[in-house]
C-alpha beads as a LAMMPS data file, in Angstrom:
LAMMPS data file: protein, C-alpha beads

248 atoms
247 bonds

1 atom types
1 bond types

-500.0 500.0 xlo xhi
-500.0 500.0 ylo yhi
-500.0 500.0 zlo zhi

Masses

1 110.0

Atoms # bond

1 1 1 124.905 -20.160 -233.588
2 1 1 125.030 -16.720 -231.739
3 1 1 128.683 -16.255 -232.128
4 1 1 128.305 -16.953 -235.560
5 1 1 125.061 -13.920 -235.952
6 1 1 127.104 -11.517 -234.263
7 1 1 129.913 -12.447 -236.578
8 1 1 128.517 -12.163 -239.600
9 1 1 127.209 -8.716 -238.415
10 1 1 130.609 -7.260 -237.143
11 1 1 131.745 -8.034 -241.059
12 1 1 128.416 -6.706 -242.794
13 1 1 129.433 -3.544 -240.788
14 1 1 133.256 -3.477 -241.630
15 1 1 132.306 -3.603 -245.309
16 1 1 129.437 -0.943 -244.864
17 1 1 132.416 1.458 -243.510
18 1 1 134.685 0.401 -246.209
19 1 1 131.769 1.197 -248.839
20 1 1 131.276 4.786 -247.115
21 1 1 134.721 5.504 -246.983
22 1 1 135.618 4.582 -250.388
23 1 1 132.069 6.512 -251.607
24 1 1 132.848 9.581 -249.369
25 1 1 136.050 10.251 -250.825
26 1 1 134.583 10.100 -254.076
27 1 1 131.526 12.750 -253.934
28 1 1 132.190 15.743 -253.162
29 1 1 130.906 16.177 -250.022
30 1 1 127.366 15.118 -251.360
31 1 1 127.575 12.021 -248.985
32 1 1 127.877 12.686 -244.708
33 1 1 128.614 9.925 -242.393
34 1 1 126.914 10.122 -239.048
35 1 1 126.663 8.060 -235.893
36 1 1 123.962 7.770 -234.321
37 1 1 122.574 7.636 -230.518
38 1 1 119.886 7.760 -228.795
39 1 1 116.449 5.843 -226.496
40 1 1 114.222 3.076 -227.863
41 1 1 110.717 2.620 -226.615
42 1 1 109.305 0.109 -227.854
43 1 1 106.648 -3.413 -227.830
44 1 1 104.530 -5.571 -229.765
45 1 1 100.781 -4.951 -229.958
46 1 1 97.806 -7.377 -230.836
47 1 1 96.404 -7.622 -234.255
48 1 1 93.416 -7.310 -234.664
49 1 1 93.383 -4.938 -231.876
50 1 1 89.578 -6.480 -230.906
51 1 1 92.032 -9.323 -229.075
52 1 1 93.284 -7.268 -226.930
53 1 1 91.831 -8.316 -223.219
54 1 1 89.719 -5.253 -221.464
55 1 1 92.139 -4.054 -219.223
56 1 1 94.956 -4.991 -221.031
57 1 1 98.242 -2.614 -220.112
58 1 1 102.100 -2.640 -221.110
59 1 1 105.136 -0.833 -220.591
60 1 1 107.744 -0.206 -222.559
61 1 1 111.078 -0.105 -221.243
62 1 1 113.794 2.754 -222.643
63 1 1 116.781 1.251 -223.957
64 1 1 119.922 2.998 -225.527
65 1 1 120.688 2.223 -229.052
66 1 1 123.868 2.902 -231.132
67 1 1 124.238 3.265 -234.899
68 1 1 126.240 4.707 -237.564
69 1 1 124.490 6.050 -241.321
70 1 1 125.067 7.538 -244.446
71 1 1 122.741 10.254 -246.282
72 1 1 123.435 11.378 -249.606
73 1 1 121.649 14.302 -251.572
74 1 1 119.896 13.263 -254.241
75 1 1 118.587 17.091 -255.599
76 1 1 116.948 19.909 -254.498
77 1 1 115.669 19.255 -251.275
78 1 1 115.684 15.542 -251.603
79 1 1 117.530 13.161 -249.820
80 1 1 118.112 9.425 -249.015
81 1 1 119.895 7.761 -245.742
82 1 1 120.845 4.236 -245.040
83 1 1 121.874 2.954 -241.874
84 1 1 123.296 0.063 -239.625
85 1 1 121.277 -0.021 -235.929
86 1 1 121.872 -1.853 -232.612
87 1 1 118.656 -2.147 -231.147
88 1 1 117.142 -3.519 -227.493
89 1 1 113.071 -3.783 -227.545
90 1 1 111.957 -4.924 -224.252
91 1 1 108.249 -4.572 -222.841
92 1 1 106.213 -5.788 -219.840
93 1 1 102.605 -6.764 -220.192
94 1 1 99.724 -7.654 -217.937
95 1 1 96.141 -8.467 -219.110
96 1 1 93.030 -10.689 -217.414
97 1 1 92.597 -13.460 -220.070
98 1 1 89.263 -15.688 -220.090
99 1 1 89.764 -19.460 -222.135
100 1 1 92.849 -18.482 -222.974
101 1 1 94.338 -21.804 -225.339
102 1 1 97.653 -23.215 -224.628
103 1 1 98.613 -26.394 -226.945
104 1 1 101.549 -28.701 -224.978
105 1 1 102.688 -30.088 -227.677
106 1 1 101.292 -33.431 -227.481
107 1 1 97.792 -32.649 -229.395
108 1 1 95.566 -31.472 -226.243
109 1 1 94.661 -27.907 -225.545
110 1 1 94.557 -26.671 -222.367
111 1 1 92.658 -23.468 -221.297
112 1 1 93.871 -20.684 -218.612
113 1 1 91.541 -17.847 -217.220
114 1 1 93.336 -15.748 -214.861
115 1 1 95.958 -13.097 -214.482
116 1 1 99.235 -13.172 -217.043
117 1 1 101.895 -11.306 -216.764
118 1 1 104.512 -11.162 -219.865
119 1 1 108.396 -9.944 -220.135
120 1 1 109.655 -9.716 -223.640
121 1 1 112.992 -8.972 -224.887
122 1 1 114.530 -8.206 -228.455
123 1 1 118.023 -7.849 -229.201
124 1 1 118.379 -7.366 -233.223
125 1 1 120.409 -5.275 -236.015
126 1 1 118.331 -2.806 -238.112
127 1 1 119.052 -2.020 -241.765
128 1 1 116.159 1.412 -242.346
129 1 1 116.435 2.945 -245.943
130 1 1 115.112 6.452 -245.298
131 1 1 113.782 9.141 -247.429
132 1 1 114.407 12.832 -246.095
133 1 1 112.662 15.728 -247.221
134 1 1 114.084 19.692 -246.337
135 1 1 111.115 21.874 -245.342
136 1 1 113.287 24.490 -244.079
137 1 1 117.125 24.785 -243.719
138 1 1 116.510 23.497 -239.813
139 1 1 113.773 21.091 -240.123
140 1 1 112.933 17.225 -242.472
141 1 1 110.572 14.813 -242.553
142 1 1 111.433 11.695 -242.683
143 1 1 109.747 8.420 -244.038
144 1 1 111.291 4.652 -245.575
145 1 1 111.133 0.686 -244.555
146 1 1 113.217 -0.833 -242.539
147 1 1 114.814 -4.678 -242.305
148 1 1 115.786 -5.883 -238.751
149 1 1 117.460 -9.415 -238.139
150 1 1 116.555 -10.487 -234.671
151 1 1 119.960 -11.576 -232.844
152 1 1 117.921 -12.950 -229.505
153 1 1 114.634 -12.891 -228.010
154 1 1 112.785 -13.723 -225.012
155 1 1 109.063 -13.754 -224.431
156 1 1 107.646 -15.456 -221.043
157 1 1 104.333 -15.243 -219.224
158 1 1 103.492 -15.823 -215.588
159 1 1 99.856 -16.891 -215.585
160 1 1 98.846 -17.084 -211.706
161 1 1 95.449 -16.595 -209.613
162 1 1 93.327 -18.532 -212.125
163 1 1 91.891 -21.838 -213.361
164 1 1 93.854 -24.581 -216.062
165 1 1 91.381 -26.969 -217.276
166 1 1 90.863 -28.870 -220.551
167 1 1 86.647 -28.088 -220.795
168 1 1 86.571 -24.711 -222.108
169 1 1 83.464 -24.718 -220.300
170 1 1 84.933 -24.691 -217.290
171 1 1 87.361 -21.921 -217.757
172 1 1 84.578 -20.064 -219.526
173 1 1 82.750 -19.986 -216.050
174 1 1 85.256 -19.873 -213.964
175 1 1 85.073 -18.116 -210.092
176 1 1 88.345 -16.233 -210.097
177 1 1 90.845 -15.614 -208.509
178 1 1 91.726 -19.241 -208.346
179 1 1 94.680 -21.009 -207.104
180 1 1 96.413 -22.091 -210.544
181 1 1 100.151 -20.768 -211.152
182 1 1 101.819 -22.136 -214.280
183 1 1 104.839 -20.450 -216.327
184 1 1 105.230 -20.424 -220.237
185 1 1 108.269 -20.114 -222.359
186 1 1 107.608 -18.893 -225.744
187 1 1 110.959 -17.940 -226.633
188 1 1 111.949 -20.746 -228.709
189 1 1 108.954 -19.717 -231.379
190 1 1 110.231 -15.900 -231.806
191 1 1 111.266 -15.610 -235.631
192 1 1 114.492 -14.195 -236.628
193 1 1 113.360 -10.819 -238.792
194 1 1 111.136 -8.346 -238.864
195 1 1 110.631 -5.425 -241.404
196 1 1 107.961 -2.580 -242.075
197 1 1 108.016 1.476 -242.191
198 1 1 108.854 4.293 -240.615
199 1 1 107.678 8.077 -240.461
200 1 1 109.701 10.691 -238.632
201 1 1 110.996 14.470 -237.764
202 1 1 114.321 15.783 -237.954
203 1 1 115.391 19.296 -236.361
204 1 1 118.550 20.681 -237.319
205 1 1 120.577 21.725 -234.416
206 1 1 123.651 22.823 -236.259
207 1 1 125.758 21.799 -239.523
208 1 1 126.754 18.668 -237.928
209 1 1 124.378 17.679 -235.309
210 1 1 120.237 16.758 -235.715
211 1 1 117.891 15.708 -233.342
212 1 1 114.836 13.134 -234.732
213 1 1 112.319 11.445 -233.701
214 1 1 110.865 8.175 -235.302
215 1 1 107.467 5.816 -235.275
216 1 1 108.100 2.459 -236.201
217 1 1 105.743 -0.436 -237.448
218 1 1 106.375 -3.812 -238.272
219 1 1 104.293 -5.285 -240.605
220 1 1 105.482 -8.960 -239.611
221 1 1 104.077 -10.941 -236.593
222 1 1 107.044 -11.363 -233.989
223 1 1 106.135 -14.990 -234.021
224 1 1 107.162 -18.021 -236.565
225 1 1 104.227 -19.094 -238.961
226 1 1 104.342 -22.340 -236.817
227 1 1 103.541 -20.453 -233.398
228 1 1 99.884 -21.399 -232.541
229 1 1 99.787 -20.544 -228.366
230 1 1 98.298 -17.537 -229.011
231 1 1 94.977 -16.658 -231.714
232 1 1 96.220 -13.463 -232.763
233 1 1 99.439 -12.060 -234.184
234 1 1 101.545 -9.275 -232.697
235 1 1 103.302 -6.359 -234.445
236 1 1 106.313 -4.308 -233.083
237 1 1 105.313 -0.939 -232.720
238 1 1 108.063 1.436 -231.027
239 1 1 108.923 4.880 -230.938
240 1 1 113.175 6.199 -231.504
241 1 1 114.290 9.340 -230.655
242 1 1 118.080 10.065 -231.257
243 1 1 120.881 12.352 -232.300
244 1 1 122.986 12.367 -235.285
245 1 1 126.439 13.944 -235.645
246 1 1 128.321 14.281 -238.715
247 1 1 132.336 12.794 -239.124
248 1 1 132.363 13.119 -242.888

Bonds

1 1 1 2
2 1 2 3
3 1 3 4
4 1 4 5
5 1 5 6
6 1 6 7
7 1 7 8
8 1 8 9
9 1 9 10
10 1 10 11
11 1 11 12
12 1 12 13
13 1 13 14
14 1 14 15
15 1 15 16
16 1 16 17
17 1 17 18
18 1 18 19
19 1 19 20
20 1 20 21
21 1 21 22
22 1 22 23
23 1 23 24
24 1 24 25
25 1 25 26
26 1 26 27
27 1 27 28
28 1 28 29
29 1 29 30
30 1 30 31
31 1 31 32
32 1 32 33
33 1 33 34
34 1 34 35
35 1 35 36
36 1 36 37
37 1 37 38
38 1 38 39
39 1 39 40
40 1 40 41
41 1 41 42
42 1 42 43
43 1 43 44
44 1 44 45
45 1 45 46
46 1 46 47
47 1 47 48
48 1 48 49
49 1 49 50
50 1 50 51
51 1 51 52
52 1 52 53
53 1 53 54
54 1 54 55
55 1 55 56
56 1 56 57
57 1 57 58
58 1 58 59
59 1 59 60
60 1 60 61
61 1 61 62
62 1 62 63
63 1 63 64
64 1 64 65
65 1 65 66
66 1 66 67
67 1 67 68
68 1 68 69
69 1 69 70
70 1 70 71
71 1 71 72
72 1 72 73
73 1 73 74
74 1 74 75
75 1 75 76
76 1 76 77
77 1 77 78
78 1 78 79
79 1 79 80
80 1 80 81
81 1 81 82
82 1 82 83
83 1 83 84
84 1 84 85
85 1 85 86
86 1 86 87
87 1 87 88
88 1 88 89
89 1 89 90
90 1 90 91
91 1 91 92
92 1 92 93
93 1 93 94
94 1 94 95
95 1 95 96
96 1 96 97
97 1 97 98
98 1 98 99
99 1 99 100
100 1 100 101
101 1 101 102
102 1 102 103
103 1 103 104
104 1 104 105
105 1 105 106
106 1 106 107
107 1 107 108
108 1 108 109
109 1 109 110
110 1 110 111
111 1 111 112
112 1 112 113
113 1 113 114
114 1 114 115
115 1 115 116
116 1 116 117
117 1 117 118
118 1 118 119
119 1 119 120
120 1 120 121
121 1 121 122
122 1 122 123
123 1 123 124
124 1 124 125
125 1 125 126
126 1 126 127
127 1 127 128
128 1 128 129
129 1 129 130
130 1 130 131
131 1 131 132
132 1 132 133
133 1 133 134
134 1 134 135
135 1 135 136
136 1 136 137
137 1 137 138
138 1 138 139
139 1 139 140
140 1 140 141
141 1 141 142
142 1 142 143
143 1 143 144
144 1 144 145
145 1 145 146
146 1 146 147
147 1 147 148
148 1 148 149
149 1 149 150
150 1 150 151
151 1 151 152
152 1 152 153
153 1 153 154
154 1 154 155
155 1 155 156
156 1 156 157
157 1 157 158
158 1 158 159
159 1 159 160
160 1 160 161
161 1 161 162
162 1 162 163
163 1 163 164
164 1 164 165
165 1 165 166
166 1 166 167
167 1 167 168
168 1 168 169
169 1 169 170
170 1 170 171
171 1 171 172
172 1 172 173
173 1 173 174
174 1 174 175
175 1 175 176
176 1 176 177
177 1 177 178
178 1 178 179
179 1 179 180
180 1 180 181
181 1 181 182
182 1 182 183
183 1 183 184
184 1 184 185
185 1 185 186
186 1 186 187
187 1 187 188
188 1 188 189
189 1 189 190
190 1 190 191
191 1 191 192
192 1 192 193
193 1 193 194
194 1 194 195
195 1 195 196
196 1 196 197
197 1 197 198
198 1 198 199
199 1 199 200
200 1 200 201
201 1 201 202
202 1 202 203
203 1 203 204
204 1 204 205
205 1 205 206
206 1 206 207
207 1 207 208
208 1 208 209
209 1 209 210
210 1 210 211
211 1 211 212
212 1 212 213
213 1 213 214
214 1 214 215
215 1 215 216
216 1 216 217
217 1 217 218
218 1 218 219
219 1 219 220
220 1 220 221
221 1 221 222
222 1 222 223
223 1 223 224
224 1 224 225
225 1 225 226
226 1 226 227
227 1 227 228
228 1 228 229
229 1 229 230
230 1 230 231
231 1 231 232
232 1 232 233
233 1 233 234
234 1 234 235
235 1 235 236
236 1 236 237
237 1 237 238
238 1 238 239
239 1 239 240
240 1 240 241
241 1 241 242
242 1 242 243
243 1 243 244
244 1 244 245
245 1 245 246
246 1 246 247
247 1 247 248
């Protein structure tokens, strides 16, 4: 099943060269072809944010990311950009959780209060339509949506010092730190796409080269509709900042 994802996205991106090429050739230098590189920070927040634990923290950690785009000119100082993105998101997270719910699978609910500690991981390929508008001859904003088709993802959480009980009352009440250790999985119920908006800068450092950077915000849960471990949903939120240079 992997080798057949990365498959069919080595050919989506053979024909998106083939389309440039055969475009570029035909338009007058109104259409540039760029790769792109640069450093992804990036995670997945809470929603509503009035579940997130007190004390709640996360770290995102900087990954490279590779891409090649097109941007034609539309008119005047209007212009529109489509790209193909290789993307790692990958976050730690630590929060002291009280009752939270954990379903096994077989009907019961069992509650953990505690320390957690989460690792998550995204490996996907990002399609962003982007809308650039010239303020000056050296500077843009930026704005569009993006579509992302998640290739692999990981997300695991150590829950240790705490309490596992099925009475919420218990856990509600619990004396912590306790001696409880248990590890979840949640891998399995990661979903395989994500999409939602962008907003960004662009500076100009020559005629071929720009420097940008970019918020991102999903507007799709990470999770499957079927994922019930956790009450709320979380959002990728991540910030891109990268280099273009122009080949065509």
């Amino acid at each position: 099943m992997k080798n057949s994802k990365l498959n069919l996205c080595f050919l989506n991106l053979i024909l998106f060269l083939f389309i440039i090429q055969f475009t570029a050739n035909s338009q007058e230098r109104k259409l540039s072809v760029y790769p792109a590189l640069g450093i992804d920070l990036g995670g997945a927040t809470p929603f509503p944010f009035s579940d997130i634990p007190d004390g709640a923290g996360g770290t995102p950690e900087p990954y490279p990311f590779l891409g090649l785009g097109a941007e034609y000119s539309i008119y005047g100082n209007w212009k529109i950009a489509t790209e193909v993105n290789y993307r790692i998101i990958s976050f730690t997270a630590d929060a002291d959780v009280i009752s939270q719910p954990y379903y096994p699978g077989d009907g019961s609910i069992l509650y953990f209060s505690g320390e957690t500690y989460t690792d998550v991981e995204l490996r996907m390929v990002e399609f962003p339509l982007v809308g650039i508008y010239q303020l000056r001859d050296s500077r843009a904003v930026l704005f569009g949506v993006y579509y992302s088709r998640i290739l692999e993802g990981t997300f695991n959480t150590d829950a240790k010092k705490g309490i596992i009980n099925a009475n919420k009352d218990i856990t509600d009440n619990a004396i912590l730190p306790g001696s409880a250790n248990a590890e979840y999985n949640f891998s399995e119920f990661i979903d395989n796409y994500d999409y939602g908006v962008l907003l960004g800068y662009r500076y100009k450092l020559s005629d071929k080269m720009n420097l940008y950077g970019r918020v991102q915000v999903g507007f799709k849960s990470i999770f499957k509709p079927s994922f019930n471990n956790i009450d709320y949903e979380m959002y990728q939120v991540r910030l891109n900042i990268g280099a273009t240079y122009q080949i065509l």
